[in-house]
PLY file of the C-alpha trace (Angstrom):
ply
format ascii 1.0
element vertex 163
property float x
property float y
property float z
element edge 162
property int vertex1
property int vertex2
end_header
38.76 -4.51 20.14
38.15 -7.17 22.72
37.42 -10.60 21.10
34.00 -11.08 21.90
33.52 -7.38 20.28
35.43 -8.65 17.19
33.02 -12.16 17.00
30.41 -9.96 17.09
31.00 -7.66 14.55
32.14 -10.85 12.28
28.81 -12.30 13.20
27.39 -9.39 12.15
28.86 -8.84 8.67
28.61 -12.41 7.84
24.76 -12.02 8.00
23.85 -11.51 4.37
21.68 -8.52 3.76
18.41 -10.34 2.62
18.64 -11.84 6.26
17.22 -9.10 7.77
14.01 -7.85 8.22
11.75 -4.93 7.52
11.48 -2.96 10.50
7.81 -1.53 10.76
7.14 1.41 13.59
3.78 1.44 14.75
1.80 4.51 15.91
2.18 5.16 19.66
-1.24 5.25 21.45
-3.03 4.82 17.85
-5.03 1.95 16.47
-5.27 4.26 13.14
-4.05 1.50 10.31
-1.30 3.20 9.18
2.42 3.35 10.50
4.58 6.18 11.68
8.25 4.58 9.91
9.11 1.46 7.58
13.01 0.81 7.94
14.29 -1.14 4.70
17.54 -2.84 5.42
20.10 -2.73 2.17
19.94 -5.84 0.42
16.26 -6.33 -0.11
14.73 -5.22 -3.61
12.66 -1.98 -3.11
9.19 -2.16 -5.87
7.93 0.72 -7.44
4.10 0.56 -8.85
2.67 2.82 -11.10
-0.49 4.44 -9.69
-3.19 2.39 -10.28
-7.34 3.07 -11.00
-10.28 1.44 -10.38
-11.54 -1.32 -13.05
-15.17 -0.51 -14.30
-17.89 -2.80 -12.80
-20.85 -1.64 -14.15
-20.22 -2.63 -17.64
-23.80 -0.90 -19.16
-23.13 3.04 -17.64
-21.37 5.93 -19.30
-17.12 5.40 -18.79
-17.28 8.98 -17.96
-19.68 8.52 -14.93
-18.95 7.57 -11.51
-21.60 4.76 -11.75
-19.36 2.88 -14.59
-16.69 2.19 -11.36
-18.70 3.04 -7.91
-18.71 4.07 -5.09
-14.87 5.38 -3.30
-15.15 2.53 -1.12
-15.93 -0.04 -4.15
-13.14 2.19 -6.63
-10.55 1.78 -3.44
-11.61 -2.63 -3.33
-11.28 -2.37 -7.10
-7.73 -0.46 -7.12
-6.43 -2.83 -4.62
-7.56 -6.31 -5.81
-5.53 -4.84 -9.17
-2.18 -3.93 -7.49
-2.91 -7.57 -4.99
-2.69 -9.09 -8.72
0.02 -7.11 -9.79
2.08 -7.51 -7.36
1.28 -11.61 -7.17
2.18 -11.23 -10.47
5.87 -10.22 -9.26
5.79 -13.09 -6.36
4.69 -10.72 -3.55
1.90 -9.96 -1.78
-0.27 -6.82 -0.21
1.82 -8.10 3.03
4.81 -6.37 1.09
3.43 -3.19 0.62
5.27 -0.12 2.70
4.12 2.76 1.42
1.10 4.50 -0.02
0.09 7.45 -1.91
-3.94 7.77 -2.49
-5.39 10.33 -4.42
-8.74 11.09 -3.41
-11.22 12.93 -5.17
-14.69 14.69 -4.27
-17.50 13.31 -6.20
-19.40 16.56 -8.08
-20.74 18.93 -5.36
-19.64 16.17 -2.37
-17.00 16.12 0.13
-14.67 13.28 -0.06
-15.38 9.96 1.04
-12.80 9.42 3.27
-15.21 6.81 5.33
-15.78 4.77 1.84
-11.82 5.04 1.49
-10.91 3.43 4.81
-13.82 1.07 4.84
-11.82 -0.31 0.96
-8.19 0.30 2.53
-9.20 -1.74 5.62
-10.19 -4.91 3.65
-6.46 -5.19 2.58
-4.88 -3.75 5.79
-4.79 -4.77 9.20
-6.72 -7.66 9.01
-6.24 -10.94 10.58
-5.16 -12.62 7.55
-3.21 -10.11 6.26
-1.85 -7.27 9.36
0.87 -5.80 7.72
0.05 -1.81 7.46
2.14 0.62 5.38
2.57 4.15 5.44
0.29 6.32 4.25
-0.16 9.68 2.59
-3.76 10.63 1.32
-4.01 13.91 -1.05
-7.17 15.11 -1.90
-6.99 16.10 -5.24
-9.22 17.89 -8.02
-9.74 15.32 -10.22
-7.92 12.42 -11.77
-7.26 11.55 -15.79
-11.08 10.23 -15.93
-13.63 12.11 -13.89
-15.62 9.18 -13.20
-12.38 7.90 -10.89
-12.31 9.09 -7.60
-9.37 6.80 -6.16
-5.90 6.38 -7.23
-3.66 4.56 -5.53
0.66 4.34 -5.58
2.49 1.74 -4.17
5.78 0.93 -2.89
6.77 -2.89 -1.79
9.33 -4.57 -1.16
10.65 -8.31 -2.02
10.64 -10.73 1.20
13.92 -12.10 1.37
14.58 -15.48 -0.16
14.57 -18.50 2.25
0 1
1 2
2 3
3 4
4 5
5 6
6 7
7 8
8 9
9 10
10 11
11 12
12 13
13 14
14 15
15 16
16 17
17 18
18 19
19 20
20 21
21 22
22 23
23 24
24 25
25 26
26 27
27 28
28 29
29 30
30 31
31 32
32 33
33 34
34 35
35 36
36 37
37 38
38 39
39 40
40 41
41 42
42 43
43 44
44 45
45 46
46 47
47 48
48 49
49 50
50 51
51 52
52 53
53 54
54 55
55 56
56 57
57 58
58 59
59 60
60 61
61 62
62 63
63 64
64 65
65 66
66 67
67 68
68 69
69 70
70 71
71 72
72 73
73 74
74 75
75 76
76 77
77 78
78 79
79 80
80 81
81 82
82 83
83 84
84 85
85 86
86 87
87 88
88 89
89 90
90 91
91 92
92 93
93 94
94 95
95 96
96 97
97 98
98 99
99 100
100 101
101 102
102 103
103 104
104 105
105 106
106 107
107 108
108 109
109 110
110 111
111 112
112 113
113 114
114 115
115 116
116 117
117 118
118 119
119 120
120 121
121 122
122 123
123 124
124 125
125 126
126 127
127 128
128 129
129 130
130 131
131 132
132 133
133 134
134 135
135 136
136 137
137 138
138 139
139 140
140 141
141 142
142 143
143 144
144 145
145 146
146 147
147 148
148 149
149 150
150 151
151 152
152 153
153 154
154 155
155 156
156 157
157 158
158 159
159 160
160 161
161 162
């Protein structure tokens, strides 16, 4: 190995893993807010969340109805603002989010509101304040635990590295 190979190869062992970055891969030709690839170098802590559901926020209707937690676009606002807490409650941010799984569901005799969905996801995603996107996977599924819920959402983050 030539010495300039060997510096650089020292040089790059001696950067310490939570150095690097995450590498995000955009869509080619697409302005769809999702990504095609996340790369997650070794070193950084990887962040698992449970799948989470929409809070109620009409306190006075049935827990069973769809009116007790809204509309898909107000259940997908209401499912994120809890995982942005949780995950402030770890010392990260929706910026550190990679992946997604949401589960949709049809409302009774309806097609799914995948509109309502993106116009929630888009809120958190993409946004001037905040353009980090993840990648996606949306399932459309029969129902969920409560059949008033018509989002659920899984998330994957990761730590930023430490300064």
């Amino acid at each position: 190995m030539t010495p300039k190979l060997t510096a650089l190869a020292f040089m790059l062992l001696a950067v310490p893993a939570s150095a690097q970055e995450l590498t995000r891969h955009t869509n080619p030709g697409s302005d769809f807010p999702i990504l095609q690839a996340v790369e997650v170098p070794a070193g950084m802590t990887t962040v698992y969340l449970s799948g989470t559901v929409p809070s109620v926020i009409n306190e006075s209707a049935d827990r069973s109805s769809v009116e007790a937690y809204g509309s898909t676009e107000e259940q997908t606002v209401s499912v994120m603002n809890r995982i942005k807490d949780q995950l402030e409650g770890l010392g990260m941010g929706v910026g550190d989010i990679v992946k997604m799984q949401a589960f949709l569901v049809a409302p009774e005799g309806e097609a799914v509101d995948f509109d309502g969905f993106m116009a929630g996801y888009t809120q958190f995603f993409g946004t001037e304040e905040q353009p980090n996107l993840p990648v996606r996977s949306a399932m459309v599924v029969e129902a969920l635990v409560n059949p008033a819920w018509l989002v659920e959402l899984e998330v994957t983050a990761v730590r930023p590295a430490a300064d």
